[in-house]
N, C-alpha and C positions, 0 to 999 in steps of 0.2 A: 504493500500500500504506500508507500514513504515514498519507492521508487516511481511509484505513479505518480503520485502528486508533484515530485520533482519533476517530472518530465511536462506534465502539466502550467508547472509555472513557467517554465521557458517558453511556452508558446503562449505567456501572456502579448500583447500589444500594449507598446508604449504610445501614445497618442495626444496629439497637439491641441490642447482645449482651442476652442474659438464661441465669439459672440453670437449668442441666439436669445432669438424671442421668438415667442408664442401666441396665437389667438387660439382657442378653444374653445365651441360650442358642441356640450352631450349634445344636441338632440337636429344639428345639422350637419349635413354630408357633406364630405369634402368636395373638391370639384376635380382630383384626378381623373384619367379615364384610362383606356386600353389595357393590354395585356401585355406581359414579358414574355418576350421571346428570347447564330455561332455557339460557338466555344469557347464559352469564357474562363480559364484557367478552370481553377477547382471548384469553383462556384457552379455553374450551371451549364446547359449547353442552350442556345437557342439560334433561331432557324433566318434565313434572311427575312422572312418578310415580319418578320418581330422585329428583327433588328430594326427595320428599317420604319418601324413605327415608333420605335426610340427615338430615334433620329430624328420623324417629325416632330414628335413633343421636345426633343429639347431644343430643336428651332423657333416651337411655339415662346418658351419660359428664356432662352436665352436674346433678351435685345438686342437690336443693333448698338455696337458701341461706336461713341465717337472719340474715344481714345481707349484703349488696352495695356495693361500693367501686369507683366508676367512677375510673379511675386517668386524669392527664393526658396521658399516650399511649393513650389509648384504648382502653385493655385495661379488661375488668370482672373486678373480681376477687370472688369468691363466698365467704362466709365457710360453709362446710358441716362440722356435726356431724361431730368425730373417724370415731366411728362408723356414718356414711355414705359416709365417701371411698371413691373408687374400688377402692384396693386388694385393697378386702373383696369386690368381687365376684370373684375370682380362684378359682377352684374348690379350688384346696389351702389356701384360709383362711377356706371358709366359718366356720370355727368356731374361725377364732383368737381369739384373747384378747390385745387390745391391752398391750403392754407400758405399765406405769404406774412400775415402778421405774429410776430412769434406773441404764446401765451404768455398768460401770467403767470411766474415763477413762485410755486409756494414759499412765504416768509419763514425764516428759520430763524427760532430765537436759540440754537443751541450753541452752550459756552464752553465745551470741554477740554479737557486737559489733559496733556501727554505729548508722545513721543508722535510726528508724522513717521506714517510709514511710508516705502514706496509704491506709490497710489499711481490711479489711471492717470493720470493729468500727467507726471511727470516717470513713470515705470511702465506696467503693465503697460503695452499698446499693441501694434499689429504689423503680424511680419511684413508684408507687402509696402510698408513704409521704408522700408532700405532702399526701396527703389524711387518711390512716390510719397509724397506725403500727405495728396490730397488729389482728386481730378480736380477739372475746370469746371469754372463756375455754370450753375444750372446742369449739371451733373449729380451723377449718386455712381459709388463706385458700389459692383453687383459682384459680387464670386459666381463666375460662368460655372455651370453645371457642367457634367461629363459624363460619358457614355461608362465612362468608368462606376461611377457613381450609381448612375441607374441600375448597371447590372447587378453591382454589390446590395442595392436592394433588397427586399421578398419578391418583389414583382412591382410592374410598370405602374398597377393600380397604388397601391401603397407609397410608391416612392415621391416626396413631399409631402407624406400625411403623418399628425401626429397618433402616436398608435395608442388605442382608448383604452382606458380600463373598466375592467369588470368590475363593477360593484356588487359584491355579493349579500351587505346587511349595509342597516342607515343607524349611528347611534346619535344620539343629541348631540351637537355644536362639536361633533367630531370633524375634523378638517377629511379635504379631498386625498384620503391614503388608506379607508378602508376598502382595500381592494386587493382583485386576484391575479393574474395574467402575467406576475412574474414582477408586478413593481413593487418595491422596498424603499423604506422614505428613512431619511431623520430628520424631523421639523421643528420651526419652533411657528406658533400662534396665535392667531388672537382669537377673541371671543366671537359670538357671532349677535351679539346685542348693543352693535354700535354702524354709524351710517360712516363709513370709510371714503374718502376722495382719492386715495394713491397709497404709496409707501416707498421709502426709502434704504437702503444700507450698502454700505461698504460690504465687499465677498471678496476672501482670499482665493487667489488663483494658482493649481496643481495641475500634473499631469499625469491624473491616474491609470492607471492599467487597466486595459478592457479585455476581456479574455477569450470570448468569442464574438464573432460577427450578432450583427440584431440585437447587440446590446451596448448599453450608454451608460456613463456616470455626469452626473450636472449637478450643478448648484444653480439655483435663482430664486427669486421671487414671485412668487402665485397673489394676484389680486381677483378674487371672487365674490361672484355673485347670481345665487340660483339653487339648484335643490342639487343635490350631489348625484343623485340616484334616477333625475329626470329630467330636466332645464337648468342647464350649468353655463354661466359665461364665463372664461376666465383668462385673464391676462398675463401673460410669463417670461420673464427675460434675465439672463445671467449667463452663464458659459458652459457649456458643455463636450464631452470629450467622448469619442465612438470608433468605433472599427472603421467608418466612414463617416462624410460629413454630409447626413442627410438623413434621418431616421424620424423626421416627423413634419407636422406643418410649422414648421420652423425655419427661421431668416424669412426671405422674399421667396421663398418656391411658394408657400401657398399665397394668394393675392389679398390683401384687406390692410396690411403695415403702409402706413405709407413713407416713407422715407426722405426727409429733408437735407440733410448732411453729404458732405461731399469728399467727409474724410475719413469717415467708417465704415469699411465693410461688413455689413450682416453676415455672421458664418465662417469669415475668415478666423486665422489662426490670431492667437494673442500670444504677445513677447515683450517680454521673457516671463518666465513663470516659476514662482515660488520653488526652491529647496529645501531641503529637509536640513535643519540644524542649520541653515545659512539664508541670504537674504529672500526675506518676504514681498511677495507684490501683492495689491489688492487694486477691484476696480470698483467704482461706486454706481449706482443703479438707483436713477427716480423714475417712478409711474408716476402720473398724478390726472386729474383731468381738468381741462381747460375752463375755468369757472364760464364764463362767454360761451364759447363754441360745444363744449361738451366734450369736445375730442380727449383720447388719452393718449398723453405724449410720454414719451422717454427720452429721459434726460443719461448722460455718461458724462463720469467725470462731476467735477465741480457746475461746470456752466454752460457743456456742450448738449444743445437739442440735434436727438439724432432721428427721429418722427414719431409719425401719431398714429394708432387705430382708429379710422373715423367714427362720430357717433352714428351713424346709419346702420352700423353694423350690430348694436347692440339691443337684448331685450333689456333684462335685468340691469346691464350696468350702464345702458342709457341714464339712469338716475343715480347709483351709487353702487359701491361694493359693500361687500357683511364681513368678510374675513378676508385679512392677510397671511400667507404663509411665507416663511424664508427656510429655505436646507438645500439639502440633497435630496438625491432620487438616482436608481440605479435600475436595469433591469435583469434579471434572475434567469435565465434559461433555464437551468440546471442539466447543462451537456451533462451528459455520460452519468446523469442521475442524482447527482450532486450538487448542491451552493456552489453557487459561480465563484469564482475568484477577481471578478470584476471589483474593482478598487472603488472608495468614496471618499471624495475629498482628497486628502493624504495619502490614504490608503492607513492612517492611523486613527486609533480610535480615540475620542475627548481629552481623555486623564493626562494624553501626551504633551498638552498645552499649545503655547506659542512656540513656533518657527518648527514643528514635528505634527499636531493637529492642526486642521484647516479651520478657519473662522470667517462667521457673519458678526460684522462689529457697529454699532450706531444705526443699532434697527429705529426706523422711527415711521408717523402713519402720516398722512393730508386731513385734518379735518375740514369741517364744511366752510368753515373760514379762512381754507387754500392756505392754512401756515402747517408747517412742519413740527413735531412733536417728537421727543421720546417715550419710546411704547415701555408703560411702565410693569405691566404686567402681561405674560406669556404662557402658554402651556408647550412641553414639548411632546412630539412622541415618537417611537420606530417603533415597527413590528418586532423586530428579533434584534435584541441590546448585543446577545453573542459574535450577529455578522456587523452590524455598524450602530454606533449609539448619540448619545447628543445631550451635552452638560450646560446651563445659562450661566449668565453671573448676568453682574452688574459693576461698574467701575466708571470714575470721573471722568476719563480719558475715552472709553469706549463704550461707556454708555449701557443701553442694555446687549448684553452680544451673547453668542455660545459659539462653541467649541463643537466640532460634529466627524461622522467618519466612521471607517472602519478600512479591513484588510477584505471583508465578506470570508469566504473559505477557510477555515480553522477549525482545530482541534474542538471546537467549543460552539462550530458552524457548519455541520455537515447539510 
């Protein structure tokens, strides 16, 4: 057994987090289409006229660029007209009107103390800036999709979708993690008896180990609102790390994000990224929604808006959110019968602290008077403490924060 497992962990995958957000609606369908169809190495085989319906959809999802930035990980990033990103093909905006006045920034009265880390603004940032540091103006730079990409998929239908969980029971002001289909959370949040405008925090960024294909480790923020079990909206963005870079409706493959920024790739890879026992990066993440417009925009960094999910798009959170969630999330296959060895966070578990455990630091929420708050009270939870767990504090300097993580696969996590 020992020699298995050892053999097992050498075919983990070391894996390059990158920037992702999410829209999510239980109770609507995505808008992929077709089927997966060569010989794609060990993956799959499919046939030309599969192949060659690949090929139309990623002619459909990839724009024309008016400038192109081959990035040193290999990614091509497309610099494509505002007003040809994906989002617009979304059928409830053919006829939107991109927002040009930027929102109102919620007021933050927060005075803490401590040590800066190396933050988005000045550490954490993205590979493809070695080369580029921004496209031209009335641009958004896109990470072009690949045939590569698609294949490593399940299939043509799936590939851009985020993949849903099973809900199997609904307990009272339980957060969105009682569930089946192989996802594992450790969270921390809030109650569900308050009217929420956004939320806030700094997220330590790692580069954990994925251990099979179809499966992810992430960190971000979940803003919700809706029944867990029925009609769910929810909004999500933070960094995620995967066998491939495309495992749900995530970045700009699915259409509804809209994107104002000309210096952030959605999707692409983030650099540099946190050490064990050596230096820490972290990047900062606002949702919030536009008191005026309604819209909910995302902010990076201290003061960079990078766009908005338009309010057209929402039931429930047309008016407000109920719960904030911040952690990780991992998915479980369980190859060969077993707890994955897919990493979270760190791939350590809480107790290990600063600069060996991974951290959410300076959680804080939007109330209805668009100012910024810290969240003074949290609930955490994981399924299984043995594969990854999750410890809060509280501290001057970082406010309310925890600690979260694990290795998954142990002695104590079969």
């Amino acid at each position: 057994m020992d020699t298995f497992r050892r053999r097992r962990r050498r075919r983990r995958r070391k894996t390059t987090p990158f920037l992702l957000l999410s829209l999510f609606f239980l109770v609507l369908e995505g808008s992929s289409s077709l089927v997966l169809g060569l010989n794609y190495t060990r993956f799959k085989t499919v046939g030309s006229l599969r192949f060659a319906r690949i090929q139309r959809h990623l002619d459909k999802i990839n724009k024309p660029a008016i400038k192109t930035i081959r990035s040193p990980d290999g990614d091509i990033i497309d610099c494509v007209l505002k007003h040809e990103q994906p989002a617009l093909d979304h059928p409830l905006l053919m006829n939107h009107k991109i927002q040009s006045v930027a929102p109102e920034r919620p007021k933050s009265f927060r005075m803490y103390e401590g040590v800066r880390y190396n933050s988005s603004d000045e550490g954490a940032w993205q590979t493809w800036h070695q080369i580029e540091h921004q496209c031209p103006e009335k641009t958004i730079p896109i990470r072009r999709s690949s045939m590569h990409d698609v294949l490593r998929a399940k299939s043509l239908y799936h590939f851009g979708k985020k993949q849903r969980k099973l809900y199997l029971h609904k307990k009272v002001d339980a957060p969105d993690v009682v569930s089946g289909n192989g996802h594992e959370h450790a969270i921390a949040y809030t109650g569900r008896s308050q009217e929420l405008y956004g939320a806030k925090a700094t997220i330590n960024v790692w580069e954990p180990s994925i251990e099979v294909l179809n499966e992810f480790s992430l960190s971000q923020i979940w803003v919700l609102s809706g029944e867990f079990d029925s009609d769910l909206n929810s909004i999500e963005a933070g960094w995620q790390s995967d066998a491939y870079q495309a495992t749900g409706c995530y970045n700009l493959l699915c259409s509804g994000f809209i994107q104002t920024n000309n210096r952030i790739a959605i999707g692409a890879a983030i650099s540099p990224v946190s050490s064990f026992s050596s230096n820490q990066y972290d990047i900062s993440i606002l949702i919030w929604k536009d008191p005026k417009l309604g819209n909910w925009w995302m902010g990076f960094g201290e003061n960079m808006l990078v766009g908005y999910w338009p309010a057209e798009l929402f039931t429930h959170l047309a008016d407000h959110a109920t719960m904030v969630e911040w952690g990780g999330e991992v998915v479980n296959t369980r190859a060969n019968g077993e707890h994955t060895f897919t990493q979270m966070g760190s791939g350590h578990f809480a107790e290990d602290g600063f600069g060996k455990s991974s951290y959410f630091r300076n959680l804080e929420v939007v109330d209805s008077d668009n100012s910024l708050s810290s969240v003074e009270e949290i609930s955490t939870l994981a399924e299984n403490t043995n594969c990854y767990n999750i410890k809060s504090s509280f501290s001057s300097g970082w406010g309310t924060h925890f600690y979260f993580g694990g290795p998954g696969n142990n002695p104590q996590c079969q």
